[in-house]
C-alpha positions in Angstrom: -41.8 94.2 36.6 -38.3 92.5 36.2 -38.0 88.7 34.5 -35.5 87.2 36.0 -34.8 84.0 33.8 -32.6 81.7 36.2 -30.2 79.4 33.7 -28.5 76.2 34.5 -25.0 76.6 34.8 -22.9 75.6 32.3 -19.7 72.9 32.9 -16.6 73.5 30.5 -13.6 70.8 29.8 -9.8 71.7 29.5 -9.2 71.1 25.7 -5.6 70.2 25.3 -5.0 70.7 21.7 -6.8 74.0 21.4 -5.0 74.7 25.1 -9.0 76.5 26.3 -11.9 75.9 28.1 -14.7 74.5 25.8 -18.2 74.3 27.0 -19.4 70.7 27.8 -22.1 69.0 25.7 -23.1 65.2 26.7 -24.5 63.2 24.3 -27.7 62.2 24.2 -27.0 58.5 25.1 -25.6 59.8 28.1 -27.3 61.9 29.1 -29.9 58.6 29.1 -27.8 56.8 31.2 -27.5 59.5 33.7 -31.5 59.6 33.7 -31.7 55.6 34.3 -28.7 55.8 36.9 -30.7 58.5 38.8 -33.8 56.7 38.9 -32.6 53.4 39.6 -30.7 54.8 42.5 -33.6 56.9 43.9 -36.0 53.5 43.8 -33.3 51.9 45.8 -33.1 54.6 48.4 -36.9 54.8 48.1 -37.2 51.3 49.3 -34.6 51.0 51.7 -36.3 54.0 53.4 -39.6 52.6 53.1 -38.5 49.2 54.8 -36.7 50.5 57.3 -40.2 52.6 58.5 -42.5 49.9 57.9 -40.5 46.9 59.4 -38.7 49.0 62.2 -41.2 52.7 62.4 -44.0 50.9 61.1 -46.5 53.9 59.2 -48.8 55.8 61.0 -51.5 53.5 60.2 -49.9 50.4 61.8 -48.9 52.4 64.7 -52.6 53.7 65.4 -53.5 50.1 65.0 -50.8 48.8 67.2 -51.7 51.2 70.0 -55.5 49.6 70.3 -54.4 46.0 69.9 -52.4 46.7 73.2 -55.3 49.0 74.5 -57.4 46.8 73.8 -55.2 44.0 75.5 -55.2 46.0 78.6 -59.1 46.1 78.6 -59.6 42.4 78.4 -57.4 41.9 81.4 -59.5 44.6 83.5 -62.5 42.8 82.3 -61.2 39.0 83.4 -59.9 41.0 86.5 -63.8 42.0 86.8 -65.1 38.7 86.3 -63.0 36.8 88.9 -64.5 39.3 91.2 -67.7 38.2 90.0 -67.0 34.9 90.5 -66.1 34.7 93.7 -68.6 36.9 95.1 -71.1 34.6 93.1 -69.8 31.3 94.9 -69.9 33.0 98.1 -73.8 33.8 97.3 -73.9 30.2 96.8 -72.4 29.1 99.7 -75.0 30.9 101.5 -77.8 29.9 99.7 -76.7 26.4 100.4 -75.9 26.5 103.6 -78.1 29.5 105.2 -81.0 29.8 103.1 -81.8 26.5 102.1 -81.1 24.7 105.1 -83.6 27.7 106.9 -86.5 26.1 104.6 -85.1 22.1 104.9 -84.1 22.4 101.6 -81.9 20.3 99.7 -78.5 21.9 98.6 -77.9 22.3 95.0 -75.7 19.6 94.0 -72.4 20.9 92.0 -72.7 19.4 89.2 -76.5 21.2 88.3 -74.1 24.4 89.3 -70.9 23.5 87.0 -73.5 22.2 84.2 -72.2 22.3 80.4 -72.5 25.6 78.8 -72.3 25.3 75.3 -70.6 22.5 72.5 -67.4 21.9 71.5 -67.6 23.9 68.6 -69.0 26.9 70.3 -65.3 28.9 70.1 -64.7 28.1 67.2 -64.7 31.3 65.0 -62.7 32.7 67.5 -60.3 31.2 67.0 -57.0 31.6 63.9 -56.4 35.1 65.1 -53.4 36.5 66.7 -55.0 37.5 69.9 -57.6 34.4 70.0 -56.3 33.0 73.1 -57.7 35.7 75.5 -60.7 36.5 73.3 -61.8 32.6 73.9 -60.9 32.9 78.1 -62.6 35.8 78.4 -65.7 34.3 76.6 -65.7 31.3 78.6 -65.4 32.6 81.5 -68.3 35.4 81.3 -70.3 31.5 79.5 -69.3 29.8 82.8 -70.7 33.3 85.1 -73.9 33.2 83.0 -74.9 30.0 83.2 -74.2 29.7 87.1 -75.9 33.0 87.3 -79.3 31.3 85.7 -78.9 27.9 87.9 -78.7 30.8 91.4 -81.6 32.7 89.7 -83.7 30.0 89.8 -82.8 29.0 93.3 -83.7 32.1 94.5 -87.1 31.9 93.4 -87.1 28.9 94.9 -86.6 30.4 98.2 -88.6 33.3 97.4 -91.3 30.5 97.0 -90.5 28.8 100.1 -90.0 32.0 102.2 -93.6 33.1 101.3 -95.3 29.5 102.3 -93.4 29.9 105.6 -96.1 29.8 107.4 -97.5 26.8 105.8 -94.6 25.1 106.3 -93.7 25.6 109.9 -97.1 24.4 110.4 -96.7 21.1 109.0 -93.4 20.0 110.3 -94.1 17.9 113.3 -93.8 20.2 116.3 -95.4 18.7 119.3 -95.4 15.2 121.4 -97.8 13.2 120.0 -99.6 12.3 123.7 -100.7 15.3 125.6 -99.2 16.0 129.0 -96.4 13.2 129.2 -94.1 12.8 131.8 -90.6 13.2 130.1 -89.9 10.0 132.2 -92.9 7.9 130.8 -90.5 8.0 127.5 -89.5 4.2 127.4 -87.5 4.0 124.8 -85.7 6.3 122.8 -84.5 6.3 119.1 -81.2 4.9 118.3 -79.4 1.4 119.3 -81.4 -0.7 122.1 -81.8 -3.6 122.9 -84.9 -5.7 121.6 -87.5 -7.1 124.0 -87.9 -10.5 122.1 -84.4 -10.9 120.8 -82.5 -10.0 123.5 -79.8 -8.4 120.7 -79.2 -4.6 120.4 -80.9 -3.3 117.3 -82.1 0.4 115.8 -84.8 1.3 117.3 -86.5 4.0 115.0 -88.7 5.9 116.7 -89.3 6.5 120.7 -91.8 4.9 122.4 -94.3 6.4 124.8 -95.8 4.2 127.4 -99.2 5.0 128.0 -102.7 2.8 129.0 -104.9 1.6 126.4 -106.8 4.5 124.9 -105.0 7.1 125.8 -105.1 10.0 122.6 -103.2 10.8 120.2 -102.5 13.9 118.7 -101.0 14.3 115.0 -97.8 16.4 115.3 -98.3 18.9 112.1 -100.8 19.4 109.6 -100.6 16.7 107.1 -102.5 14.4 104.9 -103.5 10.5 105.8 -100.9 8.3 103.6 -101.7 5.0 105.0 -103.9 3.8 107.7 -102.8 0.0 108.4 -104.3 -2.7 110.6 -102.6 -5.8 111.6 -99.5 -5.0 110.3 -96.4 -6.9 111.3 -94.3 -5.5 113.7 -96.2 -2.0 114.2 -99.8 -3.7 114.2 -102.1 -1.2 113.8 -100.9 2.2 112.6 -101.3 5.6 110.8 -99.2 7.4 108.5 -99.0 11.0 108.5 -97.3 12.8 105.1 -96.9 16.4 105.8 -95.2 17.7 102.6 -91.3 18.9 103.0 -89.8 15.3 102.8 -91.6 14.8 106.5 -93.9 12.2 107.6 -94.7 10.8 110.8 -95.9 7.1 111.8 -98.5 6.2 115.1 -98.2 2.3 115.5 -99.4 -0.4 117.7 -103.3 1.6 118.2 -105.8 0.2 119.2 -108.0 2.3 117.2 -107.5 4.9 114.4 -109.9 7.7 113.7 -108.8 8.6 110.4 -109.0 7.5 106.8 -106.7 7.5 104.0 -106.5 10.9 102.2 -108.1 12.9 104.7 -106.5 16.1 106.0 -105.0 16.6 109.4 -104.1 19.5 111.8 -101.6 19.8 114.1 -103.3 18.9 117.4 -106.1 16.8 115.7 -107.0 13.9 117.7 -106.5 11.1 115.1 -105.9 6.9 117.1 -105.7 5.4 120.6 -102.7 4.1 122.5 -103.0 0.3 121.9 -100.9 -3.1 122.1 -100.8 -4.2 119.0 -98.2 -5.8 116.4 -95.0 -6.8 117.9 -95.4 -4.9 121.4 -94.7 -6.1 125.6 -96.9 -3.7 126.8 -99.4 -0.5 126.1 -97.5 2.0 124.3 -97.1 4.2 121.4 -94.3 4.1 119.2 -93.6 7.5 117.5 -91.4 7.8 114.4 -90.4 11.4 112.2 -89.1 10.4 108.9 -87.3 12.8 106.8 -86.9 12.0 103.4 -87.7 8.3 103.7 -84.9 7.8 106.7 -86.1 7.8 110.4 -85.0 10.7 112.3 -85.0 11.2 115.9 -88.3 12.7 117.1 -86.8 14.2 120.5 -86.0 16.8 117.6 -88.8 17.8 117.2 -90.9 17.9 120.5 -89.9 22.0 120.8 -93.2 23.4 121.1 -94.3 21.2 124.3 -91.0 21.2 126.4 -88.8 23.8 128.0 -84.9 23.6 127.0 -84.5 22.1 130.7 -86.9 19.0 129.9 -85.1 18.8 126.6 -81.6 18.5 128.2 -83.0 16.3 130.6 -84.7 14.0 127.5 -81.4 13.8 126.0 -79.4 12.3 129.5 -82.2 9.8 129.6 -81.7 9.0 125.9 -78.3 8.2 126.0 -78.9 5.2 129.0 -79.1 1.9 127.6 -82.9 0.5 127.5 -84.7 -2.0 126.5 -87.6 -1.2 123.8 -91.0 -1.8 124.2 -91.4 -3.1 120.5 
């Protein structure tokens, strides 16, 4: 085995008095300054280096982390990109729960503001706030806020439906359905609902209901299953009459009878024989005057005479209902 000892080189200086090469030996205080030079001047290169990567290369660290901020930018976009479509596929189901479902059932729409309601207090962002990327952080939260809370307000509207849907049967069967006189000539209608002109007054005023001229005794029938709300005698104006409440927002009135077979609070089918034509209250002759109100506002009954006539008697109802008459109350 060889040694091989490697040696520093040695530097020699021109002497010119002894005219030769004489080895060179720094002193030790320079030697000290050439330690301190060295060191100085490697800290400065040290730390331009280092600013130039962390300002300008940034260190691998701060690159990794750069790369999922912008990742992670990209993913809240596709998310808010996710939750528009949400959005509007959610106010398109409420469109049609509005305007299909509800309206199938009679069913009030849900008014806006229940379906824009608050979702939360005015500090409820709060701690997301103070950071670089808090802006889209706090949109994307609010906007998956606003999607839940409209989400619960549909939720519950469904079941409503559901609810409605399943007491279908119930229902058809107490919204007024049928004339209230059996076998009626379509031209024995008097008077029909809207503007006419008032028997006593001579002035054109809303008639609410449409009259059905028939002699004194003559049956009536209750137009869908209901309960007795009111059964009046000698009242002004419709003398003696019954009031039918069927549930739904309907109820129906029978007025000037001249006698009613029902009581207050008792139960009534569709069909059910319940007063007698009569002329009483403010009436010219023997009639019955027939009124369908929907959520406390009178509503034309001609609506709602679809299980007694054909669609030719109803068109034919409806040219008669537009020629100016004189009431019979």
């Amino acid at each position: 085995m060889f040694l091989i000892k490697i040696m520093a080189k040695k530097k020699y200086i021109f002497n010119p008095q002894t005219l030769d090469y004489e080895e060179y030996k720094p002193s030790k205080s320079k030697k000290l300054r050439n330690v301190v030079f060295f060191i100085l001047t490697a800290g400065i290169i040290g730390y331009v280096a280092m600013t130039i990567v962390n300002n300008v290369i940034g260190t691998p660290k701060e690159r990794m982390q750069a790369r999922e901020i912008e990742f992670m930018k990209l993913q809240y976009d596709i998310i808010n990109d996710k939750i528009e479509n949400i959005d509007a596929l959610l106010s398109e189901m409420q469109d049609r729960d509005d305007n299909i479902y509800r309206m199938i059932f009679e069913a009030e729409p849900i008014p806006t503001s229940i379906r824009r309601a608050g979702y939360g207090g005015s500090n409820r962002y709060e701690a997301l706030g103070g950071y670089e990327n808090s802006k889209i952080v706090t949109e994307t939260a609010k906007k998956i806020d606003v999607v839940e809370s409209q989400l619960n307000v549909q939720a519950k509207s469904f079941d409503d439906v559901y609810n409605m849907a399943t007491n279908k049967a119930q229902m058809l069967s107490c919204i007024p359905a049928i004339m209230p006189v059996k076998d009626v000539d379509i031209h024995r209608i008097s008077s029909h609902y809207g503007y006419r002109t008032d028997p006593f007054y001579k002035v054109q005023k809303m008639h609410s209901g449409t009259d059905f001229s028939a002699p004194i005794g003559t049956h009536i029938y209750c137009t869908g299953d209901g309960v007795v709300e009111s059964v009046v005698k000698g009242g002004n104006g419709y003398g003696n009459y019954v009031l039918v409440n069927h549930g739904y927002g309907y109820k129906t009135r029978y007025a000037h009878l001249s006698k009613a077979y029902v009581k207050v609070g008792q139960k009534v089918k569709r069909g059910e024989y319940i007063a007698d034509v009569g002329n009483s209250g403010k009436s010219t002759a023997p009639h019955l005057h027939y009124e369908v109100i929907k959520n406390d506002k009178a509503i034309n009954p001609i609506n709602f005479f679809f299980n007694d006539i054909t669609p030719e008697e109803y068109d034919k109802i409806l040219e008669l209902s537009e020629r100016p008459s004189m009431t019979m109350d």
